[in-house]
Each structure stands twice: as C-alpha cells, then as structure tokens.
C-alpha positions, 0 to 999 in steps of 0.5 A: 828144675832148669836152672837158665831162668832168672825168674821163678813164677811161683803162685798160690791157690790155697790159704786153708782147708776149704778155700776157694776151690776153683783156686786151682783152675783160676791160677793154672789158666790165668797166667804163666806159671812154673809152680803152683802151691797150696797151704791147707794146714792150719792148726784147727786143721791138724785136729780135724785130721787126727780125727779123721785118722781116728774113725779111718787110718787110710785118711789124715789128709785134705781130701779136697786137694785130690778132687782139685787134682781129678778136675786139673792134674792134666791141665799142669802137666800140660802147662808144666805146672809143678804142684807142691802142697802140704795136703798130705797133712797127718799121711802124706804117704796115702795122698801121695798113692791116692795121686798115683792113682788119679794120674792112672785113671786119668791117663796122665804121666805124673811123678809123685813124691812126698815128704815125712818125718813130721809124725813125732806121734809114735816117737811120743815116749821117745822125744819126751812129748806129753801124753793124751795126744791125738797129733803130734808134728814137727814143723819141717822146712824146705830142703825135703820138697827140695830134694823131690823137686831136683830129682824129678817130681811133678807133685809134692806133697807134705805134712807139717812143713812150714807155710814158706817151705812150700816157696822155699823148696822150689826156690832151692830147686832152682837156684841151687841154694845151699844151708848157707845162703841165708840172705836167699832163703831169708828173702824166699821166706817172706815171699812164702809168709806172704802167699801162704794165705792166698787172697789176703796178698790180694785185698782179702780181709783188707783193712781199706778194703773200700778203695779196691775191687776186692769182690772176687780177689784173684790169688797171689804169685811170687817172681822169685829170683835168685837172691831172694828178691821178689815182686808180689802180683796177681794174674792180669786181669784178676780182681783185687789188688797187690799194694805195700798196704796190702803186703804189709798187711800179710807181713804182720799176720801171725808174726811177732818181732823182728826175727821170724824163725824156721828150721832152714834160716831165721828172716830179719823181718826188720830188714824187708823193703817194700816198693811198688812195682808197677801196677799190682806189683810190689818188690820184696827185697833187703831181707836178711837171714840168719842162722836157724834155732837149734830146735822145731817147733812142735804143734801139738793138738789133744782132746780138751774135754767137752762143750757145749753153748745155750744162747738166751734172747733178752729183748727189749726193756731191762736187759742188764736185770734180764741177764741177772734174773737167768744166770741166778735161776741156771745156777739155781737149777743146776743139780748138785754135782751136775756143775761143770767145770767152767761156766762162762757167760757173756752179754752181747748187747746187739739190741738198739733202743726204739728198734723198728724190728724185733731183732734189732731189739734183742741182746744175746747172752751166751752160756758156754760150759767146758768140762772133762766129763761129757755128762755135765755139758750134755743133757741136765745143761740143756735141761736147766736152760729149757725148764726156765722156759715159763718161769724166766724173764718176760720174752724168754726163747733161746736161739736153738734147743740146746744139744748134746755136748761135744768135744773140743781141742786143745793145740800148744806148742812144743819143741825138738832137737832139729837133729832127733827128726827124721826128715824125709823125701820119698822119691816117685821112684820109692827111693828114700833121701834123709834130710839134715837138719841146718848144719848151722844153728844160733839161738835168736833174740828180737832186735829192739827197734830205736822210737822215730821221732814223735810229732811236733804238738798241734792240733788234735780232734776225737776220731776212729784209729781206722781212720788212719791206720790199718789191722791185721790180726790172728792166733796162734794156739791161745794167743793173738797176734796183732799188726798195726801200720801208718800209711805215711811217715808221720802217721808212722812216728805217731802210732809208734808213741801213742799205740803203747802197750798200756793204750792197747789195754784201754783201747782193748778192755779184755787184754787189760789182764794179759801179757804182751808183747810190743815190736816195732817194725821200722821199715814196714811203718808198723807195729807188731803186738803179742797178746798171751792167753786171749784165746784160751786154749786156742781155736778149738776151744772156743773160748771167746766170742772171735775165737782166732782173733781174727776181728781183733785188730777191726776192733781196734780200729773202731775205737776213738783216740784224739789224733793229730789234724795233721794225719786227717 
C-alpha cells in the first residue's frame, strides 16, 4: 500500500452475520475510502458455520459476503477500495476461490488472498484440546492480513482473526509497523475495538439514543495515522452519530479490565483519551501497548445436547397459584424416566391489573428442558404439556404447539502456544508466507485503578440510574460483560463509589450468586464489570431470557437509587 499518505481511511460495513446488507454499497459510495472491512464471526456464528460444514464440506463460510461482492467488487476496484473481511470463517480458502470466480464472471481484475492457520480442529489430539468438537480456532492477529496486503492483494479474506486484525493488518501495511511498535499497534486495536461492530460506533444500541437521529445510523470509519492515533467519523451526511459517549460505549463492550489482550500487542485500555473532534469526530489517542501474552486464546464450539421450550399463558387473576397448579400437574405427567435432565421454569410477569386488552393481562411462564438425549425434550415433553390442555388452570393455551426438540451448542474458551500455530498468508498468486508468532511475549495482570475522590454529602432524591448514567452490555461464552459510564466528572467520582460489586447484586438479584469482577476505567469515566456464569453455556445454550446479555446493562439503568441532586 503506498506509504506517502499521513491518513489511512479505513471504514466498517459489517458487525455480524447478517448485518445491514446495503452496508457495503453505503460505505463505498458515501465517502472516500482506502479500506473497507467486515466483522461476520461471532462466537453463535462459528457454530452455525461448522454445521454448515457438516451437511456441506465446500461451505463454512458467510455466504452473505459473495453476494455483497456480486453487487459491489466492481465498484471498490473502481474506487480503489481494498476489502478485508473474516468472512472466510471455517474455509477461507473456498471463499477466497469462490471470489475468483465472481471477479471472472464479473470481468473485473482482482487479486484475492487469504489468511489460515486458525483451523486447530485436525491438530485436535496434537494440541491436546478436548474431544466432541465441531470447531476449533485460534484467534489470529494481524501480520497475516498484513503480509497479503503489502504483496499486492485486492481482497483478503480470513477465518478467526480478532476483531481489531481487520484494522490492524491495513495499519501495518501501510505504515510499515513492526512486532515492536506497541504503542502504534496498541492504538490500531482501539480503533479495530471500536469499528468492529459497525453501527454501535454510530448511535446503534445507544444508551441516550433519544438525543440523536439514530433511525438509520450510518456505519463507522477509522483516520488512522502512523502512531496509532485516530479520529472516529461516519460519512457526511449519514444518520446517527459519533460522540465520546457514544465511543465510550463500544470501548466497554465486551472487555474487561485495563489490559485488552491479543496475539500482536496488549493495549492499556487505561491509557485512551478521547476528545471530540469537530462534529461526528472524535480523536483516539495516548493508548499504550504492551508485549502480547505468550498464548491465543482458542474458541471452541461443540453440541450441548438437545432443547426444547413450551410457553404457557396465565391471564388474569392468580397468577403466582397458576404458575404453581402447572408446574406440579407437568412434574406429575412426565413418565418415569422420561425427566430430562434440566428443567428450568420461569415467570414473566408481563400482565398489568384491569388491563384494556387481554394481552396486557397475560404473564408467560416459560418451560425449557435441556438433556443429552433427544427423546426426552421431544415428543412426551410436548405431550405432558398439551394433555394439561382441559385439566389445568382456568384459561390454559400456550403460545405454540410444542416441537420436536433441537440441538444446541456449547462455545468455551481454550488456549495455545502462539508458537504451535501455523499462521499463514496465501498469496493471489498461491505463494504461501509463514507468519511468526510476536517475538516478544509477557504475561499481564490488569492495573488496579486508584478510587476518585467521592462527592461532598448533599442532597439526594429516588431516581432511575439511566438517568445519569450510560450502559453497554454483552457476552462472552456463558459470561457477561457490563460497561457503566458518568457523563461528567462528578457523576464519574459518585458512580465509582456507589456502583460496588455488592450493589451490582441488589441492583442486579440474578447475579447475587455469581463471581464478578469489578475494573475501574479512569480516563473513560466508566466502570467495567465481569459476571461469571449468567449465560450458562453461553449464547447457544439459551440458558436465560436475554441469552448475550445484551438488555443487561438497560436493566441496570432502569433500577432506582438515591442519587445526588447535584448530578440531576
């Protein structure tokens, strides 16, 4: 990539498997670019892609990226786009020729790459990772998208590399960055961190969503310069927004504490600054970088078992004695030896007293039965239910006949000697470029912040958190994550004393029984908080209502605290 540029436009069209598919077109057409990338792997993801590659070997990837590529691979050639994606997902070699082919059919010149080595599932026995695995991939970093970058590549296209790689690679590329600019590479990562998941840079999913046009945000691009700085936009004239608040916000999503780790560096999350810009402009810079962790993490996604969910309607009157009546009759119907292995019930008590539609009246009870075996969340569940049908509580219907049970999976997170991994760029031209893994490593410890001084005593008055403070929440595998940030300084020095870990768990009654871990974010105004084991098994498994957690932190802010006048 030519190297005389100071600036390195680098945008994002895509934050999952099945986001906004004009994405591409928008960001191609809406405004200079010199790279436009692609987030399609989520954890859930990965598993729907090994069962893909079960019923069909040549698939395993995201087959929405080649339509987006039929409608617009002409279109960033003739803009000088270059496309770097992770689309390739479980075969990033098969997406990589079914692009060549595309181009040809098309009759445009493209040179396509990709990068593998993530694919530890055939070194299974090797690496020592469990069995029963339908997928098995380490998180690669950079350098490989890198290398097909500096040799002349159009298109790259990845499995598992990390969020940021899809940033990071281009940066290398064109500044010229080495294993040993951390700083550079540090900074790169936020910026990755921050587009990965398009719109939510922009206003999507925004707390204080109400004082911006977020009706159609427009997706994020990254002015990327050569020490690692950058400043967040959008392209004129696209909806939504780019704000501190609104960066601050991705920034807590989905990390932890004050070291963000990855296979090239390990960013000091407590070092970014941000300042706005101008409008739609904010600046990231001061991030701080460290030698990467000696290992990759691994995901790693099986089968589960098999579930299933009957959903009973209790409307009007005695709602609590309703629940009660069915769950002792199901118990009592279930045959012996026909009790699955997990049976979890749950009570939403969405009915409203004197209701004006019967809907409103209603609550949901929710059955849902996990087990190894098929059969027993299958065809005598369904029957136990449907068979109370004219014995039950007055008003019994459910919400649909109940089905045949289904599989679920499982995603836990394993890791590898970076060294054992065969990172590899594949060339247009079929030559193959090892990788190294970071010849430097360290093991890391989060940085415990120092407490702000709290707030002088006044006044206080009964009032919504959201009020005053902003939320982003997610998962990762079966835990949550759960951002918190103050909008000013003095709501900074009273939401690091009163948001404890004990007052999560008032404030919070379902994580009263779980570990977790509290990190102090100074310069972001925020608190970062870990919660281990809310989501079971993870996304797959739903295992609870919001199954990534991702309402969690809106939950949070709709709970009621004595909160200082002054911050009102």
């Amino acid at each position: 990539m030519a190297r005389e540029r100071s600036v390195l436009r680098i945008g994002n069209a895509s934050g999952f498997y099945g986001d906004r598919f004009a994405a591409v077109r928008e960001m191609l057409t809406g405004g200079p670019l010199d790279v436009l990338t692609g987030d399609y792997l989520a954890e859930l993801t990965m598993l729907i892609l090994a069962r893909d590659r079960l019923k069909d070997p040549s698939l395993g990837y995201a087959r929405t990226f080649l339509r987006q590529m039929e409608e617009c691979l002409g279109l960033a050639r003739e803009r000088g786009v270059r496309i770097v994606v992770n689309a390739g997902g479980l075969n990033p070699a098969r997406l990589a020729e079914e692009l060549r082919g595309l181009a040809r059919r098309l009759g445009v010149e493209a040179a396509v790459a990709h990068v593998e080595g993530d694919d530890l599932l055939p070194r299974r026995a090797e690496l020592g990772l469990p069995d029963g695995l339908l997928a098995a991939n380490a998180y690669l970093g950079a350098f490989g998208v890198a290398a097909c970058l500096a040799e002349g590549a159009d298109v790259v296209v990845t499995g598992r590399v990390t969020d940021a790689a899809l940033v990071v690679g281009p940066g290398i590329a064109h500044f010229g960055w080495t294993p040993a600019d951390l700083d550079a590479l540090a900074g790169a990562v936020v910026a990755g961190h921050v587009l990965e998941c398009g719109a939510q840079a922009t206003g999507g999913n925004y707390a204080f969503f109400r004082e911006h046009d977020v009706d159609h945000p427009g997706f994020p691009l990254a002015e990327l310069r050569a020490d690692g700085s950058s400043v967040i936009t959008k392209h004129p004239g696209t909806g939504g927004a780019v704000t501190t608040g609104t960066i601050t916000a991705q920034l807590l999503y989905e990390t932890g504490g004050s070291h963000y780790l990855g296979p090239d560096v390990t960013a000091r999350l407590d070092t970014v600054r941000l300042t706005e810009d101008g409008p739609d402009r904010v600046r990231i810079d001061g991030v701080r970088g460290e030698a990467p962790p000696p290992t990759l993490k691994v995901g790693l996604n099986r089968l589960g078992g098999y579930r299933n969910e009957v959903v009973f309607v209790l409307t009007g009157l005695d709602i609590e004695a309703k629940a009660a009546l069915v769950r002792r009759q199901f118990d009592a119907a279930l045959p012996p030896g026909a009790r699955p292995a997990e049976l979890r019930w749950t009570l939403a008590r969405t009915d409203h007293s004197d209701a004006a539609t019967e809907e409103s009246a209603s609550a949901l009870l929710r059955l849902t039965a996990r087990d190894p075996d098929a059969a027993k969340v299958g065809r005598e569940l369904g029957k136990a239910a449907v068979e109370l049908g004219l014995a039950g509580y007055p008003g019994f219907h459910l919400t649909a006949p109940p089905g045949p049970g289904a599989p679920y999976g499982v995603f836990t997170a394993g890791y590898v000697d970076a060294k054992l991994v065969e990172h590899t760029a594949v060339l247009p031209d079929g030559r193959r470029i090892a990788v190294p893994p970071a010849p430097v490593t360290a093991e890391t410890t989060s940085v415990r912040a120092e407490l702000p001084d709290p707030l002088p005593p006044g006044p206080t008055r009964r009032a919504l958190l959201g009020l005053v403070l902003g939320a982003r929440s997610g998962d990762k595998g079966g835990d949550a994550n759960l951002g918190v940030w103050a909008r000013t300084e003095d709501g900074w020095r009273w939401l690091a004393h009163t948001l404890t870990v004990d007052r999560l768990r008032e404030l919070l009654p379902e994580t009263a029984e779980l570990p977790i871990a509290r990190h102090l974010l100074p310069n972001l105004g925020a608190v970062n908080f870990t919660i281990t084991g809310l989501l079971g098994e993870g996304v797959a498994a739903q295992h609870r209502f919001d199954p990534q957690a991702k309402a969690l932190g809106e939950w949070l802010r709709s709970r009621h605290l004595d909160i200082p006048e002054v911050l009102l």
